[in-house]
MDAnalysis code that builds the backbone (N, CA, C; Angstrom):
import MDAnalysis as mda
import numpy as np

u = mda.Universe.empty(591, n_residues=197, atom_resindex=np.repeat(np.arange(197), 3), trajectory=True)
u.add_TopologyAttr("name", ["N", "CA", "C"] * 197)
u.add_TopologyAttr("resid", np.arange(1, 198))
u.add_TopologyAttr("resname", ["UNK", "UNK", "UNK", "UNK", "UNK", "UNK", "UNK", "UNK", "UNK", "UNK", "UNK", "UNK", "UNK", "UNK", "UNK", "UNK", "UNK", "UNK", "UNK", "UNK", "UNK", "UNK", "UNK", "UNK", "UNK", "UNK", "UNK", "UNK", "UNK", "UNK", "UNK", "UNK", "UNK", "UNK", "UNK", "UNK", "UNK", "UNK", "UNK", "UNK", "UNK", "UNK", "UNK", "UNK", "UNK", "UNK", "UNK", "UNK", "UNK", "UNK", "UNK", "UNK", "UNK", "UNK", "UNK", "UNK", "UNK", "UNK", "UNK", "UNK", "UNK", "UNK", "UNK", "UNK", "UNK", "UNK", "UNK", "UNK", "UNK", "UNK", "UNK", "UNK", "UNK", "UNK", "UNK", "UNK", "UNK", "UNK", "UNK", "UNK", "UNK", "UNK", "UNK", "UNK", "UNK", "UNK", "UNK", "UNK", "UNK", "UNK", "UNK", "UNK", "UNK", "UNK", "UNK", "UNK", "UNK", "UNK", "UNK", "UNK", "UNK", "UNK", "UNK", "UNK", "UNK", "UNK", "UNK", "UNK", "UNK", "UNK", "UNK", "UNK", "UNK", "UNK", "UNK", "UNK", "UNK", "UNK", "UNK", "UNK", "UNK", "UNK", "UNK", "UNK", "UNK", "UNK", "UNK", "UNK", "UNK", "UNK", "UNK", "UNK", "UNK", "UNK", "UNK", "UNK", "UNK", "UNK", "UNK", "UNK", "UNK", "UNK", "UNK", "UNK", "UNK", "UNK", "UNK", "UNK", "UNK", "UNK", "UNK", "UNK", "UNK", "UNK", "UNK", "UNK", "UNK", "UNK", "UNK", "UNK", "UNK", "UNK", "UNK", "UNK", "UNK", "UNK", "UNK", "UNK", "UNK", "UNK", "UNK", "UNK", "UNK", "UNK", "UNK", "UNK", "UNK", "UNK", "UNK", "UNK", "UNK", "UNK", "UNK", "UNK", "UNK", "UNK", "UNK", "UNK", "UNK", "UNK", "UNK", "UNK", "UNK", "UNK", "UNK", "UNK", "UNK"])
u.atoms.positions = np.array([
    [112.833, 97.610, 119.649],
    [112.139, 98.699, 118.989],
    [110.671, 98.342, 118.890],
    [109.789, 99.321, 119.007],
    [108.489, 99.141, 119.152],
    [108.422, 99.892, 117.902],
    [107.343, 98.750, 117.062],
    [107.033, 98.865, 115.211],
    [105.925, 98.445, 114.902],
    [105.030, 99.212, 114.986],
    [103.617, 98.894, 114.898],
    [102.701, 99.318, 113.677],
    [101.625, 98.497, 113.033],
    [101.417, 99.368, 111.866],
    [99.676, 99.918, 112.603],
    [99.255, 100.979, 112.038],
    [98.301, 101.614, 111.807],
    [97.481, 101.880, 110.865],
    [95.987, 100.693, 110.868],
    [95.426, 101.128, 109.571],
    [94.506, 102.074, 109.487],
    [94.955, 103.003, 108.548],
    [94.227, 103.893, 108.130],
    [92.731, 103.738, 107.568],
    [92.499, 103.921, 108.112],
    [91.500, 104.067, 107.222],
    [92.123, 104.707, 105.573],
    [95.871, 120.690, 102.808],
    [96.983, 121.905, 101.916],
    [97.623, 122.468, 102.923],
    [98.711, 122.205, 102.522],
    [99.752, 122.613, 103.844],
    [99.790, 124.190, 103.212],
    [99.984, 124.641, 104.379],
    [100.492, 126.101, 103.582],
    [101.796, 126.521, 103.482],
    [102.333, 127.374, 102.635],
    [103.891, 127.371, 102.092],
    [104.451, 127.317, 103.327],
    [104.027, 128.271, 104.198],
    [105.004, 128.839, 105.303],
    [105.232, 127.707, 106.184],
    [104.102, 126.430, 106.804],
    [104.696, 125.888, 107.431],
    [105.091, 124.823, 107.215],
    [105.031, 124.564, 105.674],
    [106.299, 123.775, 105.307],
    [107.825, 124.004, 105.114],
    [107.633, 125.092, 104.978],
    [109.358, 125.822, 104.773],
    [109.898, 125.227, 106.544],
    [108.824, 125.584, 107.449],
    [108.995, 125.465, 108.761],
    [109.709, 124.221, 109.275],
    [109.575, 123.398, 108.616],
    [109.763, 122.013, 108.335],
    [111.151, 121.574, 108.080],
    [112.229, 120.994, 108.933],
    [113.440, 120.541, 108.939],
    [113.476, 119.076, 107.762],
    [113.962, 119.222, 106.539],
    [114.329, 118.024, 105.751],
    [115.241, 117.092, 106.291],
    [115.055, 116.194, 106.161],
    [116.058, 115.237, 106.530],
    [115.810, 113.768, 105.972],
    [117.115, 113.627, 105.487],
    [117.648, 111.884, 105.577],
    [118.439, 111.569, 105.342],
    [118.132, 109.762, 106.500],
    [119.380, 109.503, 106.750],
    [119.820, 109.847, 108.176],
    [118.573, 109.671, 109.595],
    [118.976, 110.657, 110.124],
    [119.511, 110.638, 111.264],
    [120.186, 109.266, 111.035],
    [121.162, 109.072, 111.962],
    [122.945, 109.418, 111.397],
    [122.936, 109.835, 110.345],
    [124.022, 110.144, 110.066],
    [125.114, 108.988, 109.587],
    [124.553, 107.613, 109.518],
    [125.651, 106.409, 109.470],
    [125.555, 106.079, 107.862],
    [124.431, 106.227, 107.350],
    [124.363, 105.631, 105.975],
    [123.469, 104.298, 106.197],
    [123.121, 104.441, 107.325],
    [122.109, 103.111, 107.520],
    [120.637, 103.669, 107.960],
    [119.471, 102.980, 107.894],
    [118.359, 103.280, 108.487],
    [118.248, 103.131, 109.699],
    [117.315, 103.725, 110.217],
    [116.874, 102.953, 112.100],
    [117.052, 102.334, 112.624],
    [116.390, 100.909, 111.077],
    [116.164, 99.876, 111.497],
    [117.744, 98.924, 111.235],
    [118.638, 99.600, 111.158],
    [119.855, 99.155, 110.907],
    [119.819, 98.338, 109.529],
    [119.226, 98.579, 108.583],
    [119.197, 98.226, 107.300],
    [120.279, 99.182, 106.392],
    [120.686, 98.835, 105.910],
    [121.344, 99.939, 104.967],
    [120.639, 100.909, 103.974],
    [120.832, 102.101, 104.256],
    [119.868, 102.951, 103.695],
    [119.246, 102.477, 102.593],
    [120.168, 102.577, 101.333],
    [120.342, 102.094, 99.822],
    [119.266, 101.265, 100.105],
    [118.896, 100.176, 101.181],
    [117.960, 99.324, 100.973],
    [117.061, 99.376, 101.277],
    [116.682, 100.915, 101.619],
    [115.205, 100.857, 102.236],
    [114.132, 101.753, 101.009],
    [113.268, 102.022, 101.096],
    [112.451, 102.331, 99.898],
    [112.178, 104.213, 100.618],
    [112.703, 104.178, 101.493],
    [112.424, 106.116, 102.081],
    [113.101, 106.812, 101.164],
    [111.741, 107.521, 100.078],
    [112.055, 108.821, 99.185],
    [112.480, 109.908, 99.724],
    [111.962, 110.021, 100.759],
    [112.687, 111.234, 101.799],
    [111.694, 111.734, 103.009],
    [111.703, 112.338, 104.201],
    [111.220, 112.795, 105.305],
    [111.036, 114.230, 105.824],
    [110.448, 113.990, 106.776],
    [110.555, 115.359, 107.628],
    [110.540, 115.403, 108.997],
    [110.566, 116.185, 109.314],
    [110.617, 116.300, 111.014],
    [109.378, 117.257, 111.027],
    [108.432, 117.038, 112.302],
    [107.844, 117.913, 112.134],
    [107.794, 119.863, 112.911],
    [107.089, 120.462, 112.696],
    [107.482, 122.133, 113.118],
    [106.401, 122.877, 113.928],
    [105.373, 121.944, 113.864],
    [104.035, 121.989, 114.060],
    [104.278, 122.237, 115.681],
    [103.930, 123.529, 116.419],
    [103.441, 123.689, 117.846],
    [102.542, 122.515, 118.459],
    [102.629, 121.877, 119.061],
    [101.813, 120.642, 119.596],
    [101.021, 121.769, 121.046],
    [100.202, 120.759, 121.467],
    [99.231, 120.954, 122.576],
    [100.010, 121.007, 123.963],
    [99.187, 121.458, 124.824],
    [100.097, 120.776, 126.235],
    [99.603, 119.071, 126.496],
    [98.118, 118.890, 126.168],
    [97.805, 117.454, 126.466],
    [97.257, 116.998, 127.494],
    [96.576, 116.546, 127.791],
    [95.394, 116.618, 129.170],
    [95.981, 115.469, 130.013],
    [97.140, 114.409, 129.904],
    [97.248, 112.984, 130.647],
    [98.780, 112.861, 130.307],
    [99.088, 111.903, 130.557],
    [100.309, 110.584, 130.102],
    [100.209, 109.662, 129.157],
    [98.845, 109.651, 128.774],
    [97.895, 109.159, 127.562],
    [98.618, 108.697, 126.176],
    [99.002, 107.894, 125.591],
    [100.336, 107.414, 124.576],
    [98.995, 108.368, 123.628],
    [97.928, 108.620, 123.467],
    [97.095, 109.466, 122.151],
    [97.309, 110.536, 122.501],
    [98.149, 111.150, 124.093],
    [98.119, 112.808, 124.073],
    [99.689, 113.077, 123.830],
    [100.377, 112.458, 123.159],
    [101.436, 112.704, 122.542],
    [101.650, 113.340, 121.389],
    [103.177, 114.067, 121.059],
    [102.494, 114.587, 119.658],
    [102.925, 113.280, 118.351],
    [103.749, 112.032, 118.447],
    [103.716, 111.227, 117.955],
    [102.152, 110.733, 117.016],
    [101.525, 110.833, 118.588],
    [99.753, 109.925, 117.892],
    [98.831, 110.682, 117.912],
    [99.273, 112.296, 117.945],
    [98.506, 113.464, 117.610],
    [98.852, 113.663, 115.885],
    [100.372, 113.733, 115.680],
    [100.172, 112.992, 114.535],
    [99.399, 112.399, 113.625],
    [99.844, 111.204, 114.462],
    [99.045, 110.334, 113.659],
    [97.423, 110.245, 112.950],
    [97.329, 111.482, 114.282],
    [95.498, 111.331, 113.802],
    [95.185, 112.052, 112.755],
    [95.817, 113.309, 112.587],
    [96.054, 114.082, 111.312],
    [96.350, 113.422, 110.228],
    [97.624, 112.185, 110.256],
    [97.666, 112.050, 108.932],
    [96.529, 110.849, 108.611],
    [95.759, 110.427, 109.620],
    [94.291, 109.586, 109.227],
    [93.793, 110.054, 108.564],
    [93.375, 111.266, 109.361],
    [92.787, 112.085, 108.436],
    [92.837, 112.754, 106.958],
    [94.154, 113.045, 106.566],
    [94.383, 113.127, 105.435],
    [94.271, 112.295, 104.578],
    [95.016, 111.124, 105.002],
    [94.989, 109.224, 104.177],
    [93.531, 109.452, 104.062],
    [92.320, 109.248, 105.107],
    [91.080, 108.688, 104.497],
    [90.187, 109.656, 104.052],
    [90.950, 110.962, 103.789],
    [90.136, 112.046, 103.205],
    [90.079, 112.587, 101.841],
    [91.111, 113.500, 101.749],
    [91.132, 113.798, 100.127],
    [92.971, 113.594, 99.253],
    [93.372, 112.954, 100.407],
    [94.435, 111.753, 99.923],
    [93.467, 110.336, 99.516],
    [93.147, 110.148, 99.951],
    [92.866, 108.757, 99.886],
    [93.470, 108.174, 98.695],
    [93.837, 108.627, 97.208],
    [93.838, 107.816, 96.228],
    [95.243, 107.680, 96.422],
    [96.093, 108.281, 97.124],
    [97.606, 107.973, 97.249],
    [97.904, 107.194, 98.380],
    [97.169, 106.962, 99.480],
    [97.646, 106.854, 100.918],
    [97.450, 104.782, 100.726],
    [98.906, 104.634, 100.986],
    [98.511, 103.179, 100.939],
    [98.855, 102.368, 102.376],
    [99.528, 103.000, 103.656],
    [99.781, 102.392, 104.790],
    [100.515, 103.085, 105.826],
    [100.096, 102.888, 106.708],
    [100.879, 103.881, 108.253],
    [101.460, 102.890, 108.665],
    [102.272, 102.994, 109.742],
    [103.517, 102.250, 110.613],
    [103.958, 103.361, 111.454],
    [103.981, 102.890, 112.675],
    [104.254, 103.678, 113.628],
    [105.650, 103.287, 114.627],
    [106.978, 103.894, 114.398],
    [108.069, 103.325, 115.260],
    [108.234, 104.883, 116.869],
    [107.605, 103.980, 117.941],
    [107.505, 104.426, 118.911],
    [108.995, 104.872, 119.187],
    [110.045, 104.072, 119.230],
    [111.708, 104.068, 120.119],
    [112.196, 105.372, 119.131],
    [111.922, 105.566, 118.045],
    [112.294, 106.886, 117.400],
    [111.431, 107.997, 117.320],
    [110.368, 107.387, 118.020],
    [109.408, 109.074, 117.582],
    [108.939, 109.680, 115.857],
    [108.233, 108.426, 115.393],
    [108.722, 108.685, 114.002],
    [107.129, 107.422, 113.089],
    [106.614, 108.308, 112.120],
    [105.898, 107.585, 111.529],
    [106.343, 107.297, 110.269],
    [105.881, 106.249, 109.507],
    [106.468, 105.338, 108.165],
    [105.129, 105.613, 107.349],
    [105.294, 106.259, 106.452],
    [103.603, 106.586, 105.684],
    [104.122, 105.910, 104.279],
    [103.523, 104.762, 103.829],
    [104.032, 104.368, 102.205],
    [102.982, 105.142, 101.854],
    [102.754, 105.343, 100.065],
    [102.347, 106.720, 99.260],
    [102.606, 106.428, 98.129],
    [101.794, 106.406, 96.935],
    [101.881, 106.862, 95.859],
    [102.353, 107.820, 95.544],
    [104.162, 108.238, 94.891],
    [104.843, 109.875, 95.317],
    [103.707, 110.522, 94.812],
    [103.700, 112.045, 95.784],
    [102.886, 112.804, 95.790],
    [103.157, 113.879, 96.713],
    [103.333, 115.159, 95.717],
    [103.909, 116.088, 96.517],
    [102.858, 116.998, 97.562],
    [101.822, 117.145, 96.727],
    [100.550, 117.200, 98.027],
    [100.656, 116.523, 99.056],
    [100.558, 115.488, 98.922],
    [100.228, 114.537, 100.216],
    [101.450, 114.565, 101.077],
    [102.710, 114.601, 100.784],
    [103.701, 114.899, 102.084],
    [103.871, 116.286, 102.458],
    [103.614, 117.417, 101.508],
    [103.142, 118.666, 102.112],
    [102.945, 118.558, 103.449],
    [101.133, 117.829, 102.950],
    [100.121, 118.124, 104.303],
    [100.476, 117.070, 105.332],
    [101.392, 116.385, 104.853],
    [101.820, 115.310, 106.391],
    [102.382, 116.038, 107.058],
    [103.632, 116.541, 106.262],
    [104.863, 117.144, 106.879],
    [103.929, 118.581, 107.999],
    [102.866, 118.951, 107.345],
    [102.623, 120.465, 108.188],
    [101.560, 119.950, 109.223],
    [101.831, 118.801, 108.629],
    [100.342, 117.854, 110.352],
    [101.504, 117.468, 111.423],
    [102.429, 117.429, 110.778],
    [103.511, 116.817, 112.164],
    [104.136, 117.722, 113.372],
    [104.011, 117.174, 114.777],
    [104.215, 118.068, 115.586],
    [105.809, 118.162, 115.538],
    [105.852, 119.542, 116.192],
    [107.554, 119.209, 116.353],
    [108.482, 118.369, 117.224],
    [109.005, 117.232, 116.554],
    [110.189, 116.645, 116.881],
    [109.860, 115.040, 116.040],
    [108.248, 115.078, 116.108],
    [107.897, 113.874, 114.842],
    [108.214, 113.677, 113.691],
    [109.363, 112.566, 113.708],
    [109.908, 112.552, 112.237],
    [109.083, 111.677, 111.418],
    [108.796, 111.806, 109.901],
    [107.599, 111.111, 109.689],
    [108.985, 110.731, 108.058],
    [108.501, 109.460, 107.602],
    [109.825, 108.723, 106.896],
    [108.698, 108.296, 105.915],
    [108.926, 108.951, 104.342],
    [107.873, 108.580, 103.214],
    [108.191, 107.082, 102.515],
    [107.610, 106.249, 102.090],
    [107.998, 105.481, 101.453],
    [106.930, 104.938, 100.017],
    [107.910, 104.582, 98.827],
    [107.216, 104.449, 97.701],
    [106.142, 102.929, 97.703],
    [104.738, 103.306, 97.042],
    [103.699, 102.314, 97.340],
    [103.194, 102.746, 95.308],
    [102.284, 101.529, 95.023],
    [102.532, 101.692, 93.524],
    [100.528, 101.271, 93.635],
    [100.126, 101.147, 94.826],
    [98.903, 101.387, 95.217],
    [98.125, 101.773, 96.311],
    [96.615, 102.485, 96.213],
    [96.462, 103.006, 97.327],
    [95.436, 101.667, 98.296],
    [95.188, 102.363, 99.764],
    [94.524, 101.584, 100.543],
    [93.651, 101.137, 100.199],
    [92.722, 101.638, 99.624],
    [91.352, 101.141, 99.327],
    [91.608, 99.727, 97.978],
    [92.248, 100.502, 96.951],
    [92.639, 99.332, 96.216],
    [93.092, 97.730, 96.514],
    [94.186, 98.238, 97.911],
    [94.336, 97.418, 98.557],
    [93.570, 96.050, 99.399],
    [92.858, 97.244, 100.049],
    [91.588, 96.583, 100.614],
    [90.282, 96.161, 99.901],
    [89.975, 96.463, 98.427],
    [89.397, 95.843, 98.095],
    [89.534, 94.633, 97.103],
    [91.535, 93.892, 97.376],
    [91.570, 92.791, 96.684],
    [92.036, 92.425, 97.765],
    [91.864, 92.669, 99.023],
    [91.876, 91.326, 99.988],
    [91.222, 91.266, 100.257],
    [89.509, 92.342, 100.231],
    [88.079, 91.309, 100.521],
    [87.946, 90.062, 99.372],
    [88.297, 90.505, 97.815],
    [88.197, 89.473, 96.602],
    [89.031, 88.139, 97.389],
    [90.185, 87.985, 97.832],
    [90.715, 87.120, 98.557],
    [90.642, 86.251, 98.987],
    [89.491, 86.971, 100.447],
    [89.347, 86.560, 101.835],
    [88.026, 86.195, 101.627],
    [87.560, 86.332, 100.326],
    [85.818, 86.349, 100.577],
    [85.392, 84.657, 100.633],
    [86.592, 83.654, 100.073],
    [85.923, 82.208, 100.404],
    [87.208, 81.679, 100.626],
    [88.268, 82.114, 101.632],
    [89.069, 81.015, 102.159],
    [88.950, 79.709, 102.341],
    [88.046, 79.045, 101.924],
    [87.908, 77.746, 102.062],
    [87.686, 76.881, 101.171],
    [88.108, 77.873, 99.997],
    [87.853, 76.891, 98.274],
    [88.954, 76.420, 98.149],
    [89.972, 76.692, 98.967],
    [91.036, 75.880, 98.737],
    [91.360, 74.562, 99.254],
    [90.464, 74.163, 99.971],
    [90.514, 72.871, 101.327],
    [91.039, 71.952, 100.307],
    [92.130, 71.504, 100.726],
    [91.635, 69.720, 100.184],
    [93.483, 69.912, 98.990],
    [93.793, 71.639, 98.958],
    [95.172, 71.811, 98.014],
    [95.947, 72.376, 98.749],
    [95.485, 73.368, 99.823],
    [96.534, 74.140, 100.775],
    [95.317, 74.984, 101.313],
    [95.337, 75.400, 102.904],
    [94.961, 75.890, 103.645],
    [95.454, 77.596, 103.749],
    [94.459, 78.281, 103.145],
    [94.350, 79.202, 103.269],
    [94.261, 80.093, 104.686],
    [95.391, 80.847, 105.635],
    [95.107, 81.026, 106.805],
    [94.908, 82.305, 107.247],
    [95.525, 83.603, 106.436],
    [95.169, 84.736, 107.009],
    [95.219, 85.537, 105.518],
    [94.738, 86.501, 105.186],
    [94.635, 87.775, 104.774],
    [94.337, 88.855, 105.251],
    [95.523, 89.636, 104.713],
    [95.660, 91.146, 105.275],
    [96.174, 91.909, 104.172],
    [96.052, 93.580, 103.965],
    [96.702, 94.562, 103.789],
    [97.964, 94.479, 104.686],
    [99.032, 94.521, 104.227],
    [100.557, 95.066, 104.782],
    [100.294, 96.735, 105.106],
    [100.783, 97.461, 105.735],
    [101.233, 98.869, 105.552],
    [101.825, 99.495, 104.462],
    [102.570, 98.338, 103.655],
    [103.916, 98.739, 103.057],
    [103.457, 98.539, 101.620],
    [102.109, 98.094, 101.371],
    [101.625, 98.441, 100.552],
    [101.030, 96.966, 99.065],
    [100.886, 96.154, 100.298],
    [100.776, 94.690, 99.684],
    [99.513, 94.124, 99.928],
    [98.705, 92.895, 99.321],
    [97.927, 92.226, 100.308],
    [98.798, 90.884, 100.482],
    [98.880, 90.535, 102.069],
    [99.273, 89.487, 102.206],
    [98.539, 87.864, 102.720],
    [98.954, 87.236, 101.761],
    [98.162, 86.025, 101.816],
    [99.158, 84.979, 102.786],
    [98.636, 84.684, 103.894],
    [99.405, 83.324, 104.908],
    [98.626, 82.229, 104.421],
    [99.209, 81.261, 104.424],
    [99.186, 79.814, 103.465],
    [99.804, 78.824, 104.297],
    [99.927, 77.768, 104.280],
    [100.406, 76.646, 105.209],
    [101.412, 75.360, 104.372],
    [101.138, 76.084, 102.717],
    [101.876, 75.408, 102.216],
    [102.290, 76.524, 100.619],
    [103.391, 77.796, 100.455],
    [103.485, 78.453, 99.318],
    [103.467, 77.794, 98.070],
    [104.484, 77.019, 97.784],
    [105.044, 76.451, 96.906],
    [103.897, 75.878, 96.041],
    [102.883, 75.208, 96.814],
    [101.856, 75.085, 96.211],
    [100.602, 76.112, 96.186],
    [100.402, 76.916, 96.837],
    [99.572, 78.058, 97.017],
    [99.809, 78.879, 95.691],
    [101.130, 79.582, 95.767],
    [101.525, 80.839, 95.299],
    [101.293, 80.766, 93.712],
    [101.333, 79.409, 92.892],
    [100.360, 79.578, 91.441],
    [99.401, 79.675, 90.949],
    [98.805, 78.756, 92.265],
    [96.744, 78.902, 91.833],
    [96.429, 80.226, 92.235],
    [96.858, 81.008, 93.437],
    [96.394, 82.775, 94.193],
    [97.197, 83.412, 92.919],
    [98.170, 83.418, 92.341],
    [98.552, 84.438, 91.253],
    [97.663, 84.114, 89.952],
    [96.951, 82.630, 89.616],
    [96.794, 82.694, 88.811],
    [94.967, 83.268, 88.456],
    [94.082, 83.114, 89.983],
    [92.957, 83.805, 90.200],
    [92.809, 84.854, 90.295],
    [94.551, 85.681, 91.476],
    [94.129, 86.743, 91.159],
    [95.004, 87.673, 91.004],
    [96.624, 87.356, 90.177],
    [96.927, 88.156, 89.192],
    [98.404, 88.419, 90.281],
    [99.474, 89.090, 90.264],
    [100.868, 88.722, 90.491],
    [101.094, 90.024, 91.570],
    [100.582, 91.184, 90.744],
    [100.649, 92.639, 91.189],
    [99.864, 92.680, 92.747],
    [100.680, 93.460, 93.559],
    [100.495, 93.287, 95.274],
    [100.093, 92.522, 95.678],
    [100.323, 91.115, 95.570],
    [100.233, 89.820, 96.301],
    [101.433, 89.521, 96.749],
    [101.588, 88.860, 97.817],
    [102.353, 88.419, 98.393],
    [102.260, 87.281, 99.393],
    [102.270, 86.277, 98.972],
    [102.005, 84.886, 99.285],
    [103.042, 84.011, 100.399],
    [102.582, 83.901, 101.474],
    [103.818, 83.674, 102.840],
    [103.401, 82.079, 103.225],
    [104.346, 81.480, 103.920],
    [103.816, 80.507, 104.580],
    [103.636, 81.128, 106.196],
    [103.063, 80.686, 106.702],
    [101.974, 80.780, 108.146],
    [101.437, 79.188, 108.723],
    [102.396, 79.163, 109.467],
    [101.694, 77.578, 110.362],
    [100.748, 77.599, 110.858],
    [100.544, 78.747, 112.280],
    [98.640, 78.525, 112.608],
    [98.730, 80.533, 112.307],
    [97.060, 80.429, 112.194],
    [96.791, 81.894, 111.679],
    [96.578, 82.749, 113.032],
    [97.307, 83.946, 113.335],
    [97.409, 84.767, 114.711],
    [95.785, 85.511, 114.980],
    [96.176, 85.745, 115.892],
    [94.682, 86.213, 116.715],
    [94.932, 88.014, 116.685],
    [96.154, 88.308, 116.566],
    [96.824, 89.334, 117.265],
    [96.556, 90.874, 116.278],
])
């Protein structure tokens, strides 16, 4: 399965009604990702209803998947922004992963940005991007005050609505980073060398 995340930076009644609900939508009681539903954090979805383009190429952006997608950029870094906390994009299903502060606006206008057959899968986030991103610049801003206790190796925003700190040693990391900078969306990993990718 191809699972990629995407950082992000008023629907109108009718073509949300337009809009097929669904979940669950393989019918097993499990997710996609073969997780068991129960265990995944999807408040609920849509498919989308939205007439798509014909598309000028073969182009993976002239699809309506990442035609999509550009819409719901747009929404996330526009006048969502205070809800929109991460995109994820699963290519093998045709299907985007938007975590969110619930918000019935904001999946409205996803759901009526989505072309038809794009299933787009909501999931609960308890902060938005920017928040996000501005406690992993606090973070990332002197990775190297730690030399000499544990090697600080990557920081990032997750999609899913975290900042994640790679470390080379947790056990010792994960009290001094909670205790500078606090417990809430941190998430403290070990990481042997830090990726390029």
């Amino acid at each position: 399965m191809k699972y990629g995340s995407l950082a992000a930076g008023a629907a109108s009644a009718a073509a949300v009604v337009a809009l097929a609900v669904w979940v669950d939508a393989d019918g097993t009681g499990r997710g996609g990702d073969g997780a068991p539903a129960e265990s995944r954090k999807a408040a609920r979805g849509c498919v989308g209803g939205r007439p798509g383009s014909a598309g000028t190429g073969d182009a993976p952006e002239d699809s309506p998947l990442y035609r999509t997608l550009a819409r719901i950029d747009e929404l996330a870094t526009g006048r969502h922004s205070g809800v929109f906390a991460g995109l994820a994009v699963d290519e093998d299903t045709n299907a985007a992963d938007v975590w969110r502060i619930p918000s019935t606006a904001f999946e409205e206008a996803v759901c009526a940005a989505a072309e038809q057959g794009v299933r787009v899968r909501f999931h609960d986030a308890d902060a938005n991007r920017r928040d996000l991103d501005a406690l992993a610049d606090r973070v990332g801003e002197d990775m190297s005050r730690w030399e000499g206790t544990f090697q600080m190796r990557e920081v990032g925003v997750d999609e899913r609505g975290y900042v994640r700190i790679g470390v080379d040693d947790p056990d010792t990391a994960r009290p001094l980073i909670e205790r500078e900078f606090g417990t809430e969306h941190i998430r403290v990993e070990q990481v042997d060398q830090a990726r390029l990718d």
